[in-house]
PDB file of the backbone (N, CA, C, O) and the ligand in Angstrom, with CONECT records:
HET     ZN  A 101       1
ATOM      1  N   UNK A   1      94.944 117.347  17.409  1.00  0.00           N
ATOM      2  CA  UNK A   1      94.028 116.279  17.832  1.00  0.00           C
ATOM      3  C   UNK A   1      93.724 115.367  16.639  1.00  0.00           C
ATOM      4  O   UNK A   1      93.406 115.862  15.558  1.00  0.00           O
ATOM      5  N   UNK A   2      93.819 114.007  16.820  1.00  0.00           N
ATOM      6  CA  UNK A   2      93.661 113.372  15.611  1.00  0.00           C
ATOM      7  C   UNK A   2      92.286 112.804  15.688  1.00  0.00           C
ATOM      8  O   UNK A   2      91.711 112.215  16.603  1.00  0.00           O
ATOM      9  N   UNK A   3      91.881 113.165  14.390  1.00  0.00           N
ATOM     10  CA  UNK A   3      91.169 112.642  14.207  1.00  0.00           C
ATOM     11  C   UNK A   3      90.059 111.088  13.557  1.00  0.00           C
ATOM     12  O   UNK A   3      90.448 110.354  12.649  1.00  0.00           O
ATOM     13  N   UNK A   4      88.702 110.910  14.291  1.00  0.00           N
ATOM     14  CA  UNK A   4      88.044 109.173  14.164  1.00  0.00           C
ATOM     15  C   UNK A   4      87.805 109.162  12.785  1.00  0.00           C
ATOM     16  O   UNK A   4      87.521 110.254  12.293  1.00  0.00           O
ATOM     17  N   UNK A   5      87.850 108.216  12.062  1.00  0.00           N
ATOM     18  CA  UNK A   5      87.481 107.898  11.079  1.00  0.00           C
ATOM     19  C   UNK A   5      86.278 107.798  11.088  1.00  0.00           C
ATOM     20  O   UNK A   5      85.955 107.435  12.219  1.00  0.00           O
ATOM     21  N   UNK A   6      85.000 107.972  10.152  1.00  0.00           N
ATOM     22  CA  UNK A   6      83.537 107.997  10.111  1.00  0.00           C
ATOM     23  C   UNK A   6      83.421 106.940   9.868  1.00  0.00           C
ATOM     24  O   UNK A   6      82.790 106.245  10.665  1.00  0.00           O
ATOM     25  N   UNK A   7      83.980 106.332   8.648  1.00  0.00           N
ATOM     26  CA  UNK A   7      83.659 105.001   7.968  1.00  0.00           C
ATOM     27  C   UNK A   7      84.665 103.675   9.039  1.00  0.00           C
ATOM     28  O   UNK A   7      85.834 104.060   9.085  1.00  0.00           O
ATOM     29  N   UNK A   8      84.531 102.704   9.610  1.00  0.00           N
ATOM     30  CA  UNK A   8      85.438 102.195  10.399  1.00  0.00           C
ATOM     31  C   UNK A   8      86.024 101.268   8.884  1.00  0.00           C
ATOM     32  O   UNK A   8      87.130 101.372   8.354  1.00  0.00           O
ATOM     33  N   UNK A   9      85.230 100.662   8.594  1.00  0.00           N
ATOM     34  CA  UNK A   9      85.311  99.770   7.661  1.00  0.00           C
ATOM     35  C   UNK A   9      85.941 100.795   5.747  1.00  0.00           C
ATOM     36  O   UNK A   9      85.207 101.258   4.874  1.00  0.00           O
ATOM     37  N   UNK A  10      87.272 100.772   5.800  1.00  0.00           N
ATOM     38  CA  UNK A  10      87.550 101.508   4.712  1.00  0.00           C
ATOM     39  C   UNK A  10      87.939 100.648   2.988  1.00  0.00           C
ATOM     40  O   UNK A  10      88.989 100.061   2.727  1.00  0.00           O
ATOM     41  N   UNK A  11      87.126 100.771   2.351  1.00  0.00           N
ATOM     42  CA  UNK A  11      87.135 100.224   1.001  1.00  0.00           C
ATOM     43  C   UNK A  11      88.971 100.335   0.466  1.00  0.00           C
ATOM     44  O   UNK A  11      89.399 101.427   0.093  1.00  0.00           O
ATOM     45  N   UNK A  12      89.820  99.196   0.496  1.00  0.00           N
ATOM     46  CA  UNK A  12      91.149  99.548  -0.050  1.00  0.00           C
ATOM     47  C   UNK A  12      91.408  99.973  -1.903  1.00  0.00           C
ATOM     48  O   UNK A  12      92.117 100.796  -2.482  1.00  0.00           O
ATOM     49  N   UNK A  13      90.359  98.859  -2.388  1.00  0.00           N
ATOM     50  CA  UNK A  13      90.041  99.199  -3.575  1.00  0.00           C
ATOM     51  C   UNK A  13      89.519 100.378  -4.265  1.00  0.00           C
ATOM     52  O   UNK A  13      88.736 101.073  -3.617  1.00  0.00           O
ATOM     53  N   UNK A  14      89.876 100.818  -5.751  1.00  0.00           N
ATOM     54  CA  UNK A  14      88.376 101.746  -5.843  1.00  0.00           C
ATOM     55  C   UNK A  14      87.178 101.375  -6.514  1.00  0.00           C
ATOM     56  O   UNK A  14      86.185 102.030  -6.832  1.00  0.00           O
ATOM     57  N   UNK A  15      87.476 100.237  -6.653  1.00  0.00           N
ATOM     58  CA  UNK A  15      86.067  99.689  -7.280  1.00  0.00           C
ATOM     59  C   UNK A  15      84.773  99.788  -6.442  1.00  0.00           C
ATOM     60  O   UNK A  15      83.609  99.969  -6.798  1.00  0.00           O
ATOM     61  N   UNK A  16      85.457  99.572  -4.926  1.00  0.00           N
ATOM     62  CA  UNK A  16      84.493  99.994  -3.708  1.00  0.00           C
ATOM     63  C   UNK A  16      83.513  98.187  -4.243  1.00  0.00           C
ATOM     64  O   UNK A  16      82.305  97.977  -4.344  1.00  0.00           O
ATOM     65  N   UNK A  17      84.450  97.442  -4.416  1.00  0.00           N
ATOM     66  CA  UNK A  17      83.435  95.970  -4.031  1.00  0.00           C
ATOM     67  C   UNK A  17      84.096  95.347  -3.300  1.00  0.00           C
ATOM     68  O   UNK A  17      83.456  94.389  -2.867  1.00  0.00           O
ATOM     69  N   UNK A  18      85.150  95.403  -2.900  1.00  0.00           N
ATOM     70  CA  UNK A  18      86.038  94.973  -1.876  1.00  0.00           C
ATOM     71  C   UNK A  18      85.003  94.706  -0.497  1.00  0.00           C
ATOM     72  O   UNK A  18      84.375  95.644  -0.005  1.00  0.00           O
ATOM     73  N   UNK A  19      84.909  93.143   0.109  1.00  0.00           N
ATOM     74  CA  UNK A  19      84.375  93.041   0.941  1.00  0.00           C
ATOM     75  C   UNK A  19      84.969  93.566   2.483  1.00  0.00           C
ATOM     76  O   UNK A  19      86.173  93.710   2.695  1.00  0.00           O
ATOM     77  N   UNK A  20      84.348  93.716   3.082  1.00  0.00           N
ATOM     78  CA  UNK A  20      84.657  93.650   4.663  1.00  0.00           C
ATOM     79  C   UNK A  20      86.111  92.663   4.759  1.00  0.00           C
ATOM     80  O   UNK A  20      86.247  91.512   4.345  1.00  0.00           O
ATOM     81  N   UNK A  21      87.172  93.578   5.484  1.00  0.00           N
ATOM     82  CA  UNK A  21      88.049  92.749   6.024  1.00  0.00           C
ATOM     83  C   UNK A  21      87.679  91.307   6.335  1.00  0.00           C
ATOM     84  O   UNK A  21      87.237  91.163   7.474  1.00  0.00           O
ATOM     85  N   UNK A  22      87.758  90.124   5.541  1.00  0.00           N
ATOM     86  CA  UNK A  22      87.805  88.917   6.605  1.00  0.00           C
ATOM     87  C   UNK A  22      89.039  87.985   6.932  1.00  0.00           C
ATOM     88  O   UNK A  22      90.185  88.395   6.750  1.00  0.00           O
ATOM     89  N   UNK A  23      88.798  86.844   7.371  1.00  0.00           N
ATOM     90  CA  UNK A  23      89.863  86.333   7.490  1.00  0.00           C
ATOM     91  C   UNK A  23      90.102  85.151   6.397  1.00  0.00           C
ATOM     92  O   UNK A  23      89.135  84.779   5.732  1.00  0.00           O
ATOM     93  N   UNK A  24      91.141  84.669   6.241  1.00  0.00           N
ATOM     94  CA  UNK A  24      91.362  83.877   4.976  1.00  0.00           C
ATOM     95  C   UNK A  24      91.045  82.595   4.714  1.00  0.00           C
ATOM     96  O   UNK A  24      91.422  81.660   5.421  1.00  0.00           O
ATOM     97  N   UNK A  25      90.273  82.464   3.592  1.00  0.00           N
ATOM     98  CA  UNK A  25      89.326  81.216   3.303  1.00  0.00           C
ATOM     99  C   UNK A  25      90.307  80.033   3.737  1.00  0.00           C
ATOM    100  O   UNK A  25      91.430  80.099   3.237  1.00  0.00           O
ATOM    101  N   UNK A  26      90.050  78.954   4.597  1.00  0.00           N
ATOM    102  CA  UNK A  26      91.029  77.547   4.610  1.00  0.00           C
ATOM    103  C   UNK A  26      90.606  77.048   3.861  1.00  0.00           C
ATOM    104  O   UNK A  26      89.413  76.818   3.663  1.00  0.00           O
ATOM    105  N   UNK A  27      92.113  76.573   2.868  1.00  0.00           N
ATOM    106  CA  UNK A  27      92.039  75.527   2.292  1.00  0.00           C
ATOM    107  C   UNK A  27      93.322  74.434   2.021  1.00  0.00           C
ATOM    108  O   UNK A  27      93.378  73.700   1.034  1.00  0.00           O
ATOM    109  N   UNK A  28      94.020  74.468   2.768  1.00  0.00           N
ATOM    110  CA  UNK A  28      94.647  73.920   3.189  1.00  0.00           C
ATOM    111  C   UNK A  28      94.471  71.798   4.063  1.00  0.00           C
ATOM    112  O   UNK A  28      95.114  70.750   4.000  1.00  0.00           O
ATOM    113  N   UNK A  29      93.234  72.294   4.724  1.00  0.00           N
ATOM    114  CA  UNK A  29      92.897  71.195   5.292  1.00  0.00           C
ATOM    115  C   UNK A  29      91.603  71.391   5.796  1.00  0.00           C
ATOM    116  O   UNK A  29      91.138  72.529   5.740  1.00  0.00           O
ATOM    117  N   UNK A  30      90.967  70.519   6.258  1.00  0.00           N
ATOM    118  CA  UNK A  30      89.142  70.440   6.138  1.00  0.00           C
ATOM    119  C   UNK A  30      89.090  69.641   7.208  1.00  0.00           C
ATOM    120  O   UNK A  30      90.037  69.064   7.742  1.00  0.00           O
ATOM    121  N   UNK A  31      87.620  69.615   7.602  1.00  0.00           N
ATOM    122  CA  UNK A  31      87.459  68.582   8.872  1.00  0.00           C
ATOM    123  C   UNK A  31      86.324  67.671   8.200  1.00  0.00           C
ATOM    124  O   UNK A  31      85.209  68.030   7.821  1.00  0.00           O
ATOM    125  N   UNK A  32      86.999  66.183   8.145  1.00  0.00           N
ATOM    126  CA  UNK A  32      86.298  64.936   7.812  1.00  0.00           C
ATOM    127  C   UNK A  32      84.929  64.820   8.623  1.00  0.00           C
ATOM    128  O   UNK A  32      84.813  65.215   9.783  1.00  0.00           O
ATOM    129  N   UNK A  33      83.857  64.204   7.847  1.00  0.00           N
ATOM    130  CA  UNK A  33      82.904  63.636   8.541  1.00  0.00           C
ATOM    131  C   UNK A  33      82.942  62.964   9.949  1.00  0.00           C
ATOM    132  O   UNK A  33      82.113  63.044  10.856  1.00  0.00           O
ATOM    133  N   UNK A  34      84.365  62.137   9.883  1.00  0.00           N
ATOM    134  CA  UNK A  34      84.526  61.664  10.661  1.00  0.00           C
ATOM    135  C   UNK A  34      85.194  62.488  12.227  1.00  0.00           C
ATOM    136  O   UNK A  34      85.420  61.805  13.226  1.00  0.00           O
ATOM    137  N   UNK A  35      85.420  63.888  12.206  1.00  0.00           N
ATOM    138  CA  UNK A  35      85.813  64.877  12.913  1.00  0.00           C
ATOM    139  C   UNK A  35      86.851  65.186  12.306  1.00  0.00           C
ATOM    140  O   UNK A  35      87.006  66.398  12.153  1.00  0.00           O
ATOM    141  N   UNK A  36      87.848  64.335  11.784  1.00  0.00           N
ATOM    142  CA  UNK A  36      89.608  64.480  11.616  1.00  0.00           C
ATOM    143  C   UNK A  36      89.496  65.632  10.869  1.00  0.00           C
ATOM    144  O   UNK A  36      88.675  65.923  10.000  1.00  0.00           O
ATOM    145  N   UNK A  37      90.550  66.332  11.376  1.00  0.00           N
ATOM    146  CA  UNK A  37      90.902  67.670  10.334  1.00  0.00           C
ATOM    147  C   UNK A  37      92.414  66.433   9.366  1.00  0.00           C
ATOM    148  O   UNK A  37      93.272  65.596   9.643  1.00  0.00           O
ATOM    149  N   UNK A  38      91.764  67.244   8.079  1.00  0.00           N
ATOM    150  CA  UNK A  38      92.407  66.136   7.058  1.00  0.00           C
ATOM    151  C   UNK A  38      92.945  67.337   5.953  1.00  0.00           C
ATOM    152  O   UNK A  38      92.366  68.344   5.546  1.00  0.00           O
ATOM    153  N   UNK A  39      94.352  66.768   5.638  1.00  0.00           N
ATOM    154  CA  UNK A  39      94.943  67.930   4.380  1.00  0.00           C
ATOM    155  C   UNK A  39      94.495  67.414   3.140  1.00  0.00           C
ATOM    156  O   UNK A  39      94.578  66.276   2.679  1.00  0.00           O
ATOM    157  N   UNK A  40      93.912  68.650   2.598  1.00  0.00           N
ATOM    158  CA  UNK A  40      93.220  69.091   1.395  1.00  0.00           C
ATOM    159  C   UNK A  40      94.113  68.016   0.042  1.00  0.00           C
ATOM    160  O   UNK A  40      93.479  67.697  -0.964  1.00  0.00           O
ATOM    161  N   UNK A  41      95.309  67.655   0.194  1.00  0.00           N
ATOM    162  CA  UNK A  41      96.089  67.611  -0.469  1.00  0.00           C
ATOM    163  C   UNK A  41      95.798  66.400  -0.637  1.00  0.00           C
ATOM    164  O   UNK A  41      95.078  66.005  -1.554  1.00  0.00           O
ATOM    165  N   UNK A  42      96.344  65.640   0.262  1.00  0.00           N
ATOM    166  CA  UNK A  42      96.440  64.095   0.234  1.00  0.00           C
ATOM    167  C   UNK A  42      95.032  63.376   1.021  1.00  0.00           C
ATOM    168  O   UNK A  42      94.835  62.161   0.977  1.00  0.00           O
ATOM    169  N   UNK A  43      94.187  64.259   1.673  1.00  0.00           N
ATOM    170  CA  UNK A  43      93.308  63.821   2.157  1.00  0.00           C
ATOM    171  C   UNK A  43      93.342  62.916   3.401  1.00  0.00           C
ATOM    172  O   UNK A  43      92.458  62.261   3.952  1.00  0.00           O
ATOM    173  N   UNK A  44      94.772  63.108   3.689  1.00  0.00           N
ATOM    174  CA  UNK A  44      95.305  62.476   4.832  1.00  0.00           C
ATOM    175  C   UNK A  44      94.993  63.059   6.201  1.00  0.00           C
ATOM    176  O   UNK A  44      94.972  64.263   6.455  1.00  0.00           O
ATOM    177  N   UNK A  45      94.720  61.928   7.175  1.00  0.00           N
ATOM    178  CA  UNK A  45      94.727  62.965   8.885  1.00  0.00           C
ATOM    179  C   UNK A  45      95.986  63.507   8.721  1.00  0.00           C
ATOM    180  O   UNK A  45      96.864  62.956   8.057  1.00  0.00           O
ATOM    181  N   UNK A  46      96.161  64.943   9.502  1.00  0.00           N
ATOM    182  CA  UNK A  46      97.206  65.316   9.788  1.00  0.00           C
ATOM    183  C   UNK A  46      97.427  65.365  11.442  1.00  0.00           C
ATOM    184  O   UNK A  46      96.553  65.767  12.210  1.00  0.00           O
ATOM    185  N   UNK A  47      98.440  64.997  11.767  1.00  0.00           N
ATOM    186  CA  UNK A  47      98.758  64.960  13.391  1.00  0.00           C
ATOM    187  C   UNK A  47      99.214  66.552  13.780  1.00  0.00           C
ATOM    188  O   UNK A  47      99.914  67.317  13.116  1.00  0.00           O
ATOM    189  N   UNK A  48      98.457  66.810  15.312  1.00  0.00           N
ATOM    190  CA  UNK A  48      98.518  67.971  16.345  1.00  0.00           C
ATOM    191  C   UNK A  48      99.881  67.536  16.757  1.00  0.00           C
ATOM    192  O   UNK A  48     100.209  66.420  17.160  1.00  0.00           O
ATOM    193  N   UNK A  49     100.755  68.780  16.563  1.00  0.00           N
ATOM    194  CA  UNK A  49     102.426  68.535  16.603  1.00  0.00           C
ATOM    195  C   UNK A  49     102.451  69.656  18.290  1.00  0.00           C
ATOM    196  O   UNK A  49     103.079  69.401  19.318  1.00  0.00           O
ATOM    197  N   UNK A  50     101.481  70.943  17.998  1.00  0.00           N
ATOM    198  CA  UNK A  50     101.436  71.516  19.110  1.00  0.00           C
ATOM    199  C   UNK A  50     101.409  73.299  18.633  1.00  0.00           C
ATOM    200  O   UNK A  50     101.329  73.842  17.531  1.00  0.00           O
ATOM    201  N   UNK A  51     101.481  73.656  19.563  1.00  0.00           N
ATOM    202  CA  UNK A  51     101.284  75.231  19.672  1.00  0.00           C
ATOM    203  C   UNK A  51     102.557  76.087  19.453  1.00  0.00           C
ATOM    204  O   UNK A  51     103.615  75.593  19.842  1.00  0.00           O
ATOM    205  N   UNK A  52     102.580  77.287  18.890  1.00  0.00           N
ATOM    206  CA  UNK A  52     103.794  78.059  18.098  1.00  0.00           C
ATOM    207  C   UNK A  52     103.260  79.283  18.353  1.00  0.00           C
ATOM    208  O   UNK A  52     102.354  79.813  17.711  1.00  0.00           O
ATOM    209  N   UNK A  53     104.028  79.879  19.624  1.00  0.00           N
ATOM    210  CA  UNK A  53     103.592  81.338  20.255  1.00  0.00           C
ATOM    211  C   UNK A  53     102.687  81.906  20.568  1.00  0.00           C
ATOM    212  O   UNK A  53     102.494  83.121  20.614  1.00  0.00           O
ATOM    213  N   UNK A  54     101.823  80.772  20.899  1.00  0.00           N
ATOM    214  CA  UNK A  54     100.538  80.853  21.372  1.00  0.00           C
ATOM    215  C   UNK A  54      99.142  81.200  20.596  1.00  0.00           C
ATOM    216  O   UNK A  54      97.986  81.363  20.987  1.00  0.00           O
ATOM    217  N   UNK A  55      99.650  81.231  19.573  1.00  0.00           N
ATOM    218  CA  UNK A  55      98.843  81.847  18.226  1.00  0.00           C
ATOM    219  C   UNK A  55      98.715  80.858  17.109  1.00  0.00           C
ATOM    220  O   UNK A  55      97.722  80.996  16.394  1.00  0.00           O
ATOM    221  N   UNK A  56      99.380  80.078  16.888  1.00  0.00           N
ATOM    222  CA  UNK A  56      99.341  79.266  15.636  1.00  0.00           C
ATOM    223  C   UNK A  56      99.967  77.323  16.368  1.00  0.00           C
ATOM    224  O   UNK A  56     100.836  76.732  17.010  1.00  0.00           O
ATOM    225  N   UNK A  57      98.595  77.159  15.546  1.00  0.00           N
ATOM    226  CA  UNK A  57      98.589  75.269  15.410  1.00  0.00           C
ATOM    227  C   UNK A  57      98.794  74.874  14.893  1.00  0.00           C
ATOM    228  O   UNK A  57      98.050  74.869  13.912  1.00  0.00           O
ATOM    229  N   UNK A  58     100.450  73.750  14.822  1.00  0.00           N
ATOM    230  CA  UNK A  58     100.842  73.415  14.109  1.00  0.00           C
ATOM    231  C   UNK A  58     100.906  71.754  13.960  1.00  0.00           C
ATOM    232  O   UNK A  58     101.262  71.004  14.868  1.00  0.00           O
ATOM    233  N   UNK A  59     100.510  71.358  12.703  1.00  0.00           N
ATOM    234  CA  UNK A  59     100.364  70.596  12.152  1.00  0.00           C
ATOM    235  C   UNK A  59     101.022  69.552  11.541  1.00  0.00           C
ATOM    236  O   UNK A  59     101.451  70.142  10.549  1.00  0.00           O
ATOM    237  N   UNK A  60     101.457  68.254  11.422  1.00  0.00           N
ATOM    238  CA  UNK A  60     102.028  67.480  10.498  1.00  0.00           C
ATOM    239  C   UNK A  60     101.335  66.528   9.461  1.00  0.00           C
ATOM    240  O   UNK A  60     100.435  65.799   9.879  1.00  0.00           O
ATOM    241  N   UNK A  61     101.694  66.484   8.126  1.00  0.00           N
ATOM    242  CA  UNK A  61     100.828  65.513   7.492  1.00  0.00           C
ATOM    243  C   UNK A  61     102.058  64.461   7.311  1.00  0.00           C
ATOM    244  O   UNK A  61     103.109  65.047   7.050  1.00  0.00           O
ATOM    245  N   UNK A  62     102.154  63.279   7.374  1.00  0.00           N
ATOM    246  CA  UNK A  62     103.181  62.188   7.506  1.00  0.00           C
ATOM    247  C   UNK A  62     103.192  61.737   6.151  1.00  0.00           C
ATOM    248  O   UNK A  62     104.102  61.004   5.764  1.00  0.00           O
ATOM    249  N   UNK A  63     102.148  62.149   5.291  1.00  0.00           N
ATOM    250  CA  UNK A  63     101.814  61.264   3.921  1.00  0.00           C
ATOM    251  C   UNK A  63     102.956  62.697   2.642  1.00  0.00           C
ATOM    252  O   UNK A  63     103.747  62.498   1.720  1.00  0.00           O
ATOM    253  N   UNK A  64     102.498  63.808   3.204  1.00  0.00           N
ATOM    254  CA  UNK A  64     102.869  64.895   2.428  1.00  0.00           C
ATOM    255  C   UNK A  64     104.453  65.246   2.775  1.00  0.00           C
ATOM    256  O   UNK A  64     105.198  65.927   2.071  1.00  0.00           O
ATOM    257  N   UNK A  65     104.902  64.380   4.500  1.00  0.00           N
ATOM    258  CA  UNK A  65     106.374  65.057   4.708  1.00  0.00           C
ATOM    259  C   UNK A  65     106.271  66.650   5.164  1.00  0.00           C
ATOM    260  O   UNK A  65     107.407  67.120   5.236  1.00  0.00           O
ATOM    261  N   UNK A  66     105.023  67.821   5.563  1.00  0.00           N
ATOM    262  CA  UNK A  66     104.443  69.189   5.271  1.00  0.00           C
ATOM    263  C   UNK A  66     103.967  69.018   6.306  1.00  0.00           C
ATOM    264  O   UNK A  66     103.058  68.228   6.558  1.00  0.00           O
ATOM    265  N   UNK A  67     104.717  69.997   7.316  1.00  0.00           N
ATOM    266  CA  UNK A  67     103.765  71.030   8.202  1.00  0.00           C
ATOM    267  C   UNK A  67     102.886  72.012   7.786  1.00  0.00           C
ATOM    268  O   UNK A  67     103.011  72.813   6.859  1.00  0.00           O
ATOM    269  N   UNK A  68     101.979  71.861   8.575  1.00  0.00           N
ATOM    270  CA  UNK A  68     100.876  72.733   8.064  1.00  0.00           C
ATOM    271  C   UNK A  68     100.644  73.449   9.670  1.00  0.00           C
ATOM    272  O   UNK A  68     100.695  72.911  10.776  1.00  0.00           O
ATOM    273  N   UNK A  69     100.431  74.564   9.365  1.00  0.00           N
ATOM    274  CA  UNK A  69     100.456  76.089  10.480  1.00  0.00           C
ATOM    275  C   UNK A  69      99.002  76.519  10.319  1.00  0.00           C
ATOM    276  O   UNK A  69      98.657  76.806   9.173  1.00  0.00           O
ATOM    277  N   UNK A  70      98.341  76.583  11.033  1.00  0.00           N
ATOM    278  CA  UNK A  70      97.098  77.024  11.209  1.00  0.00           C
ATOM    279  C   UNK A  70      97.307  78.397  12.335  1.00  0.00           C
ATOM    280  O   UNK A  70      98.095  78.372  13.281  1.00  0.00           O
ATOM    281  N   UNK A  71      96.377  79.609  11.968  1.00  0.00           N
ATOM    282  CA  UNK A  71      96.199  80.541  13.292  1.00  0.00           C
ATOM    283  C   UNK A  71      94.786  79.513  13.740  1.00  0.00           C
ATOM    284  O   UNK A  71      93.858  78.836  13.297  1.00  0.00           O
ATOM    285  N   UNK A  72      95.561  80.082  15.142  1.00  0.00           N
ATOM    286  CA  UNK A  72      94.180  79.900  16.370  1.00  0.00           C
ATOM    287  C   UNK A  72      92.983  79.995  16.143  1.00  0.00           C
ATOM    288  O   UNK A  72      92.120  79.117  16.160  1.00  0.00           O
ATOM    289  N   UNK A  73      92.879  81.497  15.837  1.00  0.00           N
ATOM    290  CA  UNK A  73      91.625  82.021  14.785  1.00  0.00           C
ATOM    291  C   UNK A  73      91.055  81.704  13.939  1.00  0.00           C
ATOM    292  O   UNK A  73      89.903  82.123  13.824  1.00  0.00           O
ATOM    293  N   UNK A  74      91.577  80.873  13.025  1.00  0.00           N
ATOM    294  CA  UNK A  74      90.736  80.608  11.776  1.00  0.00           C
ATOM    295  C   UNK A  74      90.351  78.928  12.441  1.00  0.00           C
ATOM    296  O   UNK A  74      89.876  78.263  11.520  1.00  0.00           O
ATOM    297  N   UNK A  75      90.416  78.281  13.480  1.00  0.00           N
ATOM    298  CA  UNK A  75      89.738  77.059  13.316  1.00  0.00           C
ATOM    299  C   UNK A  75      88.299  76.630  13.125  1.00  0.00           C
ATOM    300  O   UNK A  75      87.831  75.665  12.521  1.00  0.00           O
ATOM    301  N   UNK A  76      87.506  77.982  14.060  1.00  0.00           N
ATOM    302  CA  UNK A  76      85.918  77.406  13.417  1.00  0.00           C
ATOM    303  C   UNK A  76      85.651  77.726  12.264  1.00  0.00           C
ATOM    304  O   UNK A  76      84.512  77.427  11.905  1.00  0.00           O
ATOM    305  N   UNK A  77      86.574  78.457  11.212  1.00  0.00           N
ATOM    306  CA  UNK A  77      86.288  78.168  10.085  1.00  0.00           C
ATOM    307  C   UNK A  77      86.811  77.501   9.002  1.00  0.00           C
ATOM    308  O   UNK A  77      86.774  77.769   7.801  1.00  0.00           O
ATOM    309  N   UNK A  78      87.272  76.653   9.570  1.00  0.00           N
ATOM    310  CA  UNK A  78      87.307  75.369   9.091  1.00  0.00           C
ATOM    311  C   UNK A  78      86.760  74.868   8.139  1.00  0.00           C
ATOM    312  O   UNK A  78      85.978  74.706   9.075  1.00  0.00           O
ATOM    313  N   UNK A  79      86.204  74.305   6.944  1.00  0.00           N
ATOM    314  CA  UNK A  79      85.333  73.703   6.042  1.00  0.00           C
ATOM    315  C   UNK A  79      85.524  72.654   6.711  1.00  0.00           C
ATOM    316  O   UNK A  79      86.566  72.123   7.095  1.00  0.00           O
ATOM    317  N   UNK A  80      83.906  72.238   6.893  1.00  0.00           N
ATOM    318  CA  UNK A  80      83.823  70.968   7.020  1.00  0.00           C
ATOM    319  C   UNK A  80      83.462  69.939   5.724  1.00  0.00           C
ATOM    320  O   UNK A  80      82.590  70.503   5.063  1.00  0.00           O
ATOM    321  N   UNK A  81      83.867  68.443   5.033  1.00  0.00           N
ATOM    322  CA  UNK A  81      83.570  67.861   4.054  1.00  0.00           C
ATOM    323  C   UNK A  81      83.286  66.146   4.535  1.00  0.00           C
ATOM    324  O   UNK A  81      83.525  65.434   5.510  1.00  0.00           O
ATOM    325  N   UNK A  82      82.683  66.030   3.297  1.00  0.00           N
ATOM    326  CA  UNK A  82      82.649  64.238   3.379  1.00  0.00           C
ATOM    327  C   UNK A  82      83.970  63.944   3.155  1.00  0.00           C
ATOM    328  O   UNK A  82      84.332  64.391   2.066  1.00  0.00           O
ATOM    329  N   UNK A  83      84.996  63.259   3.871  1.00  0.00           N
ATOM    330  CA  UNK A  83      86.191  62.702   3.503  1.00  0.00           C
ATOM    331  C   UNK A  83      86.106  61.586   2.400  1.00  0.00           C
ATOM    332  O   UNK A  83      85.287  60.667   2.441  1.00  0.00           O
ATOM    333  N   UNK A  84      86.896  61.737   1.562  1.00  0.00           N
ATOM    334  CA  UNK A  84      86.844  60.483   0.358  1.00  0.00           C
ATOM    335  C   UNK A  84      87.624  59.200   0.623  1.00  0.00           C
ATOM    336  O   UNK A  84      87.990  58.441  -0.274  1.00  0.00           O
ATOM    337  N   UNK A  85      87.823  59.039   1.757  1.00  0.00           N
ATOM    338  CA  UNK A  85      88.542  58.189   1.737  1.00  0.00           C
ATOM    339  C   UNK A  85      87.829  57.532   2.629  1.00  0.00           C
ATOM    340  O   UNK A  85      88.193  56.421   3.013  1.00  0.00           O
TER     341      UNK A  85
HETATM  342 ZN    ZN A 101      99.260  65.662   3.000  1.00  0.00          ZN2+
END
C-alpha cells in the first residue's frame, strides 16, 4: 500500500527556503496602461497569432521578428506597467 505524503508541499532544496512551487515570474512581455500586452524587449504591441494545443498563446512581435509563447496559465499574471512609449 503506498503510502500519502504528510508534507504535500516538499522543500527540493536543503536549505529548506525554497518557496512554494509557483509558477514562473513573466517577463517576457507586460500589459501596457493602455491594456496592450507589450514585449519587454522592444516595448512593442505584440500581435495574438492564436492558440498551440490548447494550452499555450502564441504571440508575434513584428518589431523583434520573435514569437513569443505564453501558457494559458500564467496570463493573470501578467505584470502590469506604464508603457514608455
Ligand atoms: Zn519585440
Amino acid at each position: 500500500m503506498a503510502t500519502v505524503a504528510e508534507h504535500p508541499v516538499k522543500s527540493t532544496k536543503r536549505s529548506g527556503r525554497r518557496r512554494q512551487v509557483e509558477a514562473p515570474r513573466i517577463v517576457t512581455v507586460y500589459i501596457a496602461d493602455d491594456g496592450d500586452i507589450r514585449h519587454t524587449r522592444c516595448e512593442s504591441r505584440i500581435a495574438f497569432m492564436g492558440v498551440r494545443g490548447r494550452q499555450e498563446l502564441d504571440f508575434y512581435c513584428w518589431t523583434c521578428r520573435e514569437h513569443v509563447t505564453l501558457p494559458e496559465l500564467v496570463l493573470a499574471d501578467i505584470p502590469q506597467r506604464a508603457s514608455a512609449r
